[in-house]
Structures are given as C-alpha cells and as structure tokens.
C-alpha positions, 0 to 999 in steps of 0.5 A: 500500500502506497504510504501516503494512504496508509496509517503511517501518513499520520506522522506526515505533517500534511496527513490531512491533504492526502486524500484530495492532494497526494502530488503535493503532500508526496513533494513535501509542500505546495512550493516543492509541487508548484516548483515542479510543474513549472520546471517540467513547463520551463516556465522559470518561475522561482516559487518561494515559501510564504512568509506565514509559519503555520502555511508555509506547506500549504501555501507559497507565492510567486514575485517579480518586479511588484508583482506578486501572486499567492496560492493556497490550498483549501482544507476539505475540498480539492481546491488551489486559491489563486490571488494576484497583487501589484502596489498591494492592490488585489487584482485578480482571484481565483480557484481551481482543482488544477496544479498545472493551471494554477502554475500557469497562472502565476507565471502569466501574471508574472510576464507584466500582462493587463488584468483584463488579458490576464483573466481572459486566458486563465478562466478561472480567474475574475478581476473587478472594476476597482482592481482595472481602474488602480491599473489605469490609475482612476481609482479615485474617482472610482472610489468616491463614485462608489461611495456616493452610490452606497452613502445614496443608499441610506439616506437617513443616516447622514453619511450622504449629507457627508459625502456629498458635502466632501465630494463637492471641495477640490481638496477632499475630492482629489484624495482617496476616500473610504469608510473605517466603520462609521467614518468617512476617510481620506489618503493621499493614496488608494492603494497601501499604505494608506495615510491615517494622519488625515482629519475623519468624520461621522455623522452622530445620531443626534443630527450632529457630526464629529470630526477626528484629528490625527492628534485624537482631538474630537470636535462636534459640529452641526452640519456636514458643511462645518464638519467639511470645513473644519476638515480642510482647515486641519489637513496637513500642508502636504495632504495631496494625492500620491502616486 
C-alpha cells in the first residue's frame, strides 16, 4: 500500500491533504509541487515559501518586479486559491482543482500582462472594476463614485449629507476616500499604505457630526458643511494625492 494512504501518513505533517492532494503532500509542500510543474513547463518561475509559519506547506507565492501572486490550498475540498497583487492592490482571484493551471497562472501574471488579458486566458480567474481602474490609475474617482452610490443608499443616516458635502471641495475630492466603520476617510493614496494622519468624520445620531484629528482631538459640529470645513482647515500642508 502506497504510504501516503496508509496509517503511517499520520506522522506526515500534511496527513490531512492526502486524500484530495497526494502530488503535493508526496513533494513535501505546495512550493516543492508548484516548483515542479513549472520546471517540467520551463516556465522559470522561482516559487518561494510564504512568509506565514503555520502555511508555509500549504501555501507559497510567486514575485517579480511588484508583482506578486499567492496560492493556497483549501482544507476539505480539492481546491488551489489563486490571488494576484501589484502596489498591494488585489487584482485578480481565483480557484481551481488544477496544479498545472494554477502554475500557469502565476507565471502569466508574472510576464507584466493587463488584468483584463490576464483573466481572459486563465478562466478561472475574475478581476473587478476597482482592481482595472488602480491599473489605469482612476481609482479615485472610482472610489468616491462608489461611495456616493452606497452613502445614496441610506439616506437617513447622514453619511450622504457627508459625502456629498466632501465630494463637492477640490481638496477632499482629489484624495482617496473610504469608510473605517462609521467614518468617512481620506489618503493621499488608494492603494497601501494608506495615510491615517488625515482629519475623519461621522455623522452622530443626534443630527450632529464629529470630526477626528490625527492628534485624537474630537470636535462636534452641526452640519456636514462645518464638519467639511473644519476638515480642510486641519489637513496637513502636504495632504495631496500620491502616486
């Protein structure tokens, strides 16, 4: 009887994965498995080990020139995750049953192509809208563009008010906006790291809305406006947009 199906498969550190991935746990680690297929392929791709100690048989990662791309193997099913990545940004994501297609993917991702091209040969791969406008560095106006759609969505809870209010001054509007629970955020960046050093706001149930320094300061005002205002007068000299 093979040993990967047999009781001594329990001292394998990968005996849960036998059933579903006897070609990896036989190689030792998905990075050992993936490095193989690329090899036989002649790809060049240089799989590396993930940086995650408790993953790092059950996951690797693949980097080149600020790209990146992650798989993982799901527990239960028979299942590679596929993630790619540039300037942080999540842009594609997928999964699939086949090692090979998995390798595959990673190397295309890898050769430089645009999301769109990547996803239309690899079909299990899916991107989104956000993910193509930070390709085309639009991903600000995309995202207050989304903003102002869910904040339309909930009217009565004086996010809207906010929003629009926001949207309307040049300054706010030229810097990346997002939501941190109930505040309404800005970066000069909408891709990571995002700044956290700039003023914030949220509506109050009271009608009131309360803004919050980068010191910790609170201040409660009586409209969106003022709450707008007194968040321009508390940007920092350099609180302009980054590439």
């Amino acid at each position: 009887m093979d040993e990967l199906a047999s009781g001594a498969a329990l001292n394998n550190p990968m005996h849960e994965y036998v059933t579903l991935y006897p070609e990896v746990v036989k190689a030792g680690s998905l990075q050992n498995a993936l490095q193989a297929v690329a090899d036989d392929a002649g790809s060049g791709l240089a799989v590396e080990l993930t940086s995650s100690p408790g993953w790092r048989r059950v996951a690797a990662c693949v980097e080149r020139d600020g790209r990146r791309a992650d798989v993982l193997m799901a527990l239960g099913e028979r299942c590679f995750i596929v993630d790619c990545w540039t300037g942080g940004v999540r842009m594609a994501s997928g999964n699939t049953s086949d090692l090979t297609e998995a390798s595959g993917a990673l190397h295309s991702w890898l050769e430089g192509p645009r999301v769109g091209e990547l996803v239309a040969q690899w079909s299990f791969l899916r991107t989104w809208e956000l993910a193509e406008a930070h390709e085309r560095g639009e991903a600000v106006p995309v995202r207050w563009r989304r903003l102002r759609e869910a904040a339309a969505r909930t009217p009565d809870t004086g996010l809207h008010e906010l929003v629009e209010a926001a949207f309307e001054q040049e300054r706010l509007r030229v810097l990346s906006p997002g939501r941190s629970m109930q505040w309404l955020t800005f970066s000069r960046r909408a891709a990571p790291p995002i700044c956290h050093d700039l003023p914030r706001a949220m509506p109050l149930k009271n009608g009131r809305y309360r803004v919050r320094f980068a010191d910790g300061r609170l201040q409660e005002l009586t409209s969106a406006a003022e709450a707008v205002v007194v968040i321009i007068e508390g940007l920092p000299e350099d609180a302009m947009p980054r590439p």
